[in-house]
C-alpha positions in Angstrom: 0.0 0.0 0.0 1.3 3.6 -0.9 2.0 5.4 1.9 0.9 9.7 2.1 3.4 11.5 3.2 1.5 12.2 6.6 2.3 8.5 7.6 6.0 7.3 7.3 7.0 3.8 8.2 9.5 3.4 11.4 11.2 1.6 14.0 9.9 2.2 17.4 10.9 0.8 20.8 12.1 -2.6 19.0 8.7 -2.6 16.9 7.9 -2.2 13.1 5.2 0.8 13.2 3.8 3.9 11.4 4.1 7.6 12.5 1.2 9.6 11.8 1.7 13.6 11.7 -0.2 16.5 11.2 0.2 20.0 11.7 -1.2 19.2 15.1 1.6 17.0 16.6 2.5 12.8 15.5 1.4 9.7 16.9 3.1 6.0 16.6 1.0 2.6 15.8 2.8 -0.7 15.9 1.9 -3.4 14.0 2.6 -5.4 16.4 -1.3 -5.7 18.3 -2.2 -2.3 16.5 -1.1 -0.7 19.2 -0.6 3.0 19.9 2.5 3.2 21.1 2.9 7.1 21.1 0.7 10.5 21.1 2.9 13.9 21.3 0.9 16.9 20.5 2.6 20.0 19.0 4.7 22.3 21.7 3.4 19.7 24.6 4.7 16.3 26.4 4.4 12.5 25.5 0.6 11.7 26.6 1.4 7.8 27.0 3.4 6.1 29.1 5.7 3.3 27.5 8.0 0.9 29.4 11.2 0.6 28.9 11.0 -2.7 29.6 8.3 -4.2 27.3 9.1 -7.8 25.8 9.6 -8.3 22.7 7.3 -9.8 19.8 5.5 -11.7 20.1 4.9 -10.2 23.8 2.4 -8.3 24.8 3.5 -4.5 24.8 3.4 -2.7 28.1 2.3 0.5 27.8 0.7 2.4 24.8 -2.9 1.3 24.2 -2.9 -2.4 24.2 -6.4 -3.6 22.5 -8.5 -6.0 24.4 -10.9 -8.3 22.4 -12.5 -10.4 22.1 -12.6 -10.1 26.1 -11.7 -8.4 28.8 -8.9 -9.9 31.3 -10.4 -13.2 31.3 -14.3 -12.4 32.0 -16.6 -15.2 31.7 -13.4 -17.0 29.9 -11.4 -19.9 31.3 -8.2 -19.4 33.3 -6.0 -20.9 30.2 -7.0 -17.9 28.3 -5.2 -15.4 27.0 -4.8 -12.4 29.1 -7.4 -9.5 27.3 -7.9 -11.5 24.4 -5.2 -12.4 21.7 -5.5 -10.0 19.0 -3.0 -7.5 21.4 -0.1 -10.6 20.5 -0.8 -10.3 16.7 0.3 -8.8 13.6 -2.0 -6.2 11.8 -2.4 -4.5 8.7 -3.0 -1.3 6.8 -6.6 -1.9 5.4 -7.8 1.8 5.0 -6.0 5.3 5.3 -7.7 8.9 4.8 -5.3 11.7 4.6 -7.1 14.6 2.6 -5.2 17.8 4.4 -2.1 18.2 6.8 -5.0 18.7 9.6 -5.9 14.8 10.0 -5.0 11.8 8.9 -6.8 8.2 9.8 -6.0 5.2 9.2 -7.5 1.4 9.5 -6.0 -1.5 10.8 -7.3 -5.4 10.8 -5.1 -8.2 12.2 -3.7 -10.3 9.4 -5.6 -13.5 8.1 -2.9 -15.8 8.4 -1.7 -15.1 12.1 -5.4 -14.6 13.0 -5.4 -18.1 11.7 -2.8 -19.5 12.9 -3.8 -18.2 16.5 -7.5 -19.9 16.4 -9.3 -16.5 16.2 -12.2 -18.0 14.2 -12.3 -20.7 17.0 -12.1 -18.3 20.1 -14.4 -15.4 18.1 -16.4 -17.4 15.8 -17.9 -15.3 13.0 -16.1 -12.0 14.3 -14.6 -9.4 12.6 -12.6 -6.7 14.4 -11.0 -3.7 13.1 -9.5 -0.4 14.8 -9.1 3.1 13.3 -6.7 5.7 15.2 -7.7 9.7 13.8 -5.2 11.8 14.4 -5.7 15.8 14.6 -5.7 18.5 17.0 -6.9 15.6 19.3 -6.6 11.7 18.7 -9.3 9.0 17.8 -9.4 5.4 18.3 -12.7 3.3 17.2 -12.8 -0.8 17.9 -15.4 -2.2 15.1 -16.8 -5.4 16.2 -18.9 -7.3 13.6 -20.8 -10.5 14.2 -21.2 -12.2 11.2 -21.1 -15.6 12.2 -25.2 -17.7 13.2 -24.9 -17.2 16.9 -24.7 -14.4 19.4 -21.7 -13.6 21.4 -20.9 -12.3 24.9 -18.1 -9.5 23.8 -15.8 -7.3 26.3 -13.0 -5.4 25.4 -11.2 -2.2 26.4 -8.8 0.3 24.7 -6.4 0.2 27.4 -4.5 3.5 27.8 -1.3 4.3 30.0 -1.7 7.4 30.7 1.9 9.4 31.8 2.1 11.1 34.8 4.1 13.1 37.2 3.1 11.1 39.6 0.5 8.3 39.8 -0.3 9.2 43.8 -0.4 12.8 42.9 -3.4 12.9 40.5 -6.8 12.8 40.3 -9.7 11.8 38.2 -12.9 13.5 37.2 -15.9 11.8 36.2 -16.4 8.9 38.3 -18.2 10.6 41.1 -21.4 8.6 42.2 -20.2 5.7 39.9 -20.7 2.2 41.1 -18.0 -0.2 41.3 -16.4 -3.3 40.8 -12.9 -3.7 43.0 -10.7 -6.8 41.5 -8.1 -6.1 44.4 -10.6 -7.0 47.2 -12.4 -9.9 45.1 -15.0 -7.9 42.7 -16.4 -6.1 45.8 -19.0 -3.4 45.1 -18.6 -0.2 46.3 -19.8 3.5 44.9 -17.1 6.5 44.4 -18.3 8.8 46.9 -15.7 11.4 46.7 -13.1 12.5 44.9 -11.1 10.0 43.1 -7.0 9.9 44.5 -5.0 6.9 44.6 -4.5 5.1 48.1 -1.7 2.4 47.5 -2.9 0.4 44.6 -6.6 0.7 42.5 -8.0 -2.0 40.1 -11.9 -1.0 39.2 -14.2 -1.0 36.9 -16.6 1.8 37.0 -20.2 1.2 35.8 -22.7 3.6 34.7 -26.7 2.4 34.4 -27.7 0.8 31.0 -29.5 3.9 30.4 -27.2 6.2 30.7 -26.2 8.4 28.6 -24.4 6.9 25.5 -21.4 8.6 25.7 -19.4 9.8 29.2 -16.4 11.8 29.8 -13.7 11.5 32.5 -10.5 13.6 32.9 -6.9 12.8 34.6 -6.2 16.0 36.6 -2.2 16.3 36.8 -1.4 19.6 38.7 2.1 18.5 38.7 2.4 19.1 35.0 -0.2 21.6 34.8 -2.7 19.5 32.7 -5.6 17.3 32.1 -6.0 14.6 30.2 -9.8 13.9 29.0 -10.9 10.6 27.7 -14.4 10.8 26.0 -16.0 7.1 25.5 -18.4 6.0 23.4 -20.1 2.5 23.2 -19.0 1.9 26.9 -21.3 2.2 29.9 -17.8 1.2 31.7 -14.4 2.6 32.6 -11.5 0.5 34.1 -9.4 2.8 36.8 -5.9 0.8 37.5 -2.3 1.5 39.0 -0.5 -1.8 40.5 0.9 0.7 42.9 4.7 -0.1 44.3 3.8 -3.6 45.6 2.4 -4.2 42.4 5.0 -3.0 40.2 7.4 -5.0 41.7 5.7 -8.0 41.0 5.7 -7.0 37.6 8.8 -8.5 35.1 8.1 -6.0 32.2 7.2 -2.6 34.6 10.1 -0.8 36.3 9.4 -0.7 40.1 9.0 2.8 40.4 7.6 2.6 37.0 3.5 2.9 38.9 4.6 6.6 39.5 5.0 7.1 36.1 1.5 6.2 34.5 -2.3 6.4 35.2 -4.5 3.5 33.5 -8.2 5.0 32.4 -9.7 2.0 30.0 -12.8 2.8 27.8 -14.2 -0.6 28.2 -17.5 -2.9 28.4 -16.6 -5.1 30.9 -17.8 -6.0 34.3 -21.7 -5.8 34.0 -21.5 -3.9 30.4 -21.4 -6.9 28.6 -22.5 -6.9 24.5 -24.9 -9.1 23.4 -23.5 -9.2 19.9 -26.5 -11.0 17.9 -25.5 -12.5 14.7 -25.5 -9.8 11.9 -24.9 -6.9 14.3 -22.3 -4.5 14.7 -20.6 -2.6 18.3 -18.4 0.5 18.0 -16.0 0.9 21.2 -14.6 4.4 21.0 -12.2 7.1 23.0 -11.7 10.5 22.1 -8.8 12.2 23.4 -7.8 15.7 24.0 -5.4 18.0 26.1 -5.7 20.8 28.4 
């Protein structure tokens, strides 16, 4: 495929990817999962955190935006599965790129047929189709397109699962999950409800839920006075958001995380997982989506 000149091929942190660039600042995809490995906005700092001590392929990549799917951790899947689905361990390819003026460019991805193959994908996601495009401009887009297009329905979960970078992980805050009910995987999936202010207290592993009639779109913010700025995440397709940091504890535990590295980044995961499951009936379609932006 012909590449525009707004998207020039590149090696990145030990990975084969594309840098995307626009008046507005660049971002990096590896091929490797599809994953967004890189968002730097004109005259600003990096906006994801990257570890320095990611495996290599066919690893999973630490930082960035891993994609989850077909499911979430290991929801409702047994404990031999692959951790958030297996598509974030593949190749992908180029299957679509719009780049009309130096303001945006977008471009398509799709995991390749023959790894997806040799992987089981039809097996584990039968009748699936998945494909993610990443919009870059004066902010940055990512949409997961599920199709079903197998006979029977399927229980999907996913997440776009961003690393925020920080000053400090114990030093920010979060806006937008005040009231939320919750789901907290560090004390066994106990329930509780964000009654205040969001700040980190040692380590935080939650999924946020918002009613099924909600509101189809929500909108949360990492506060960073530290750096002087927010990070907004707008979802859409997601009645869920997933709130992690391993925390020092955590991190050490961690092969492919520095232990100080939990200081360094803030997970907020557009999702449906926990209760916000998707009922994917056979011919239907489910668009997963994050809009981000700076202040």
């Amino acid at each position: 495929m012909n590449l525009p000149p707004q998207i020039t091929p590149l090696q990145h942190a030990g990975h084969s990817a594309l840098r995307l660039a626009t008046r507005h600042g660049s971002a990096i995809v590896a091929l490797h999962g599809a994953h967004l490995l890189s968002w730097l906005p004109a005259g600003q700092r990096e906006v994801l955190w990257l570890s320095p001590q990611s495996p290599s392929e066919p690893g999973a990549i630490r930082g960035g935006v891993p994609v989850c799917w077909p499911w979430f951790a290991k929801q409702a899947m047994p404990e031999s599965a692959a951790q958030h689905g297996p598509v974030r361990n593949l190749p992908w390819q180029v299957s679509a790129i719009h780049a009309s003026s130096e303001d945006e460019v977008s471009l398509s991805l799709a995991p390749c047929p023959q790894a997806a193959q040799e992987a089981g994908l039809a097996a584990l996601a039968p009748g699936l189709q998945v494909s993610l495009q990443i919009t870059l401009g004066q902010t940055l887009s990512q949409r997961l397109h599920t199709r079903n297009l197998g006979s029977a329905p399927f229980a999907l979960t996913q997440a776009l699962h961003s690393y925020f970078a920080v000053s400090h992980a114990a030093q920010v805050g979060i806006e937008g999950l005040e009231g939320l009910p919750y789901q907290d995987k560090l004390r066994g999936m106990a329930p509780g409800v964000q009654r205040t202010a969001f700040a980190l207290d040692g380590a935080c592993d939650r999924i946020y839920h918002h009613a099924a009639s909600a509101a189809p779109a929500h909108r949360y913010a990492l506060v960073d006075p530290g750096w002087q700025r927010q990070i907004v995440v707008q979802t859409q397709g997601s009645q869920s958001v997933v709130v992690w940091n391993p925390g020092s504890e955590g991190a050490r535990r961690m092969a492919d995380v520095p232990d100080d590295g939990w200081q360094a980044y803030f997970c907020i995961e557009a999702a449906n997982a926990g209760p916000d499951v998707v009922a994917l009936a056979p011919g239907a379609e489910h668009v997963l989506a994050q809009h981000l932006s700076v202040i």
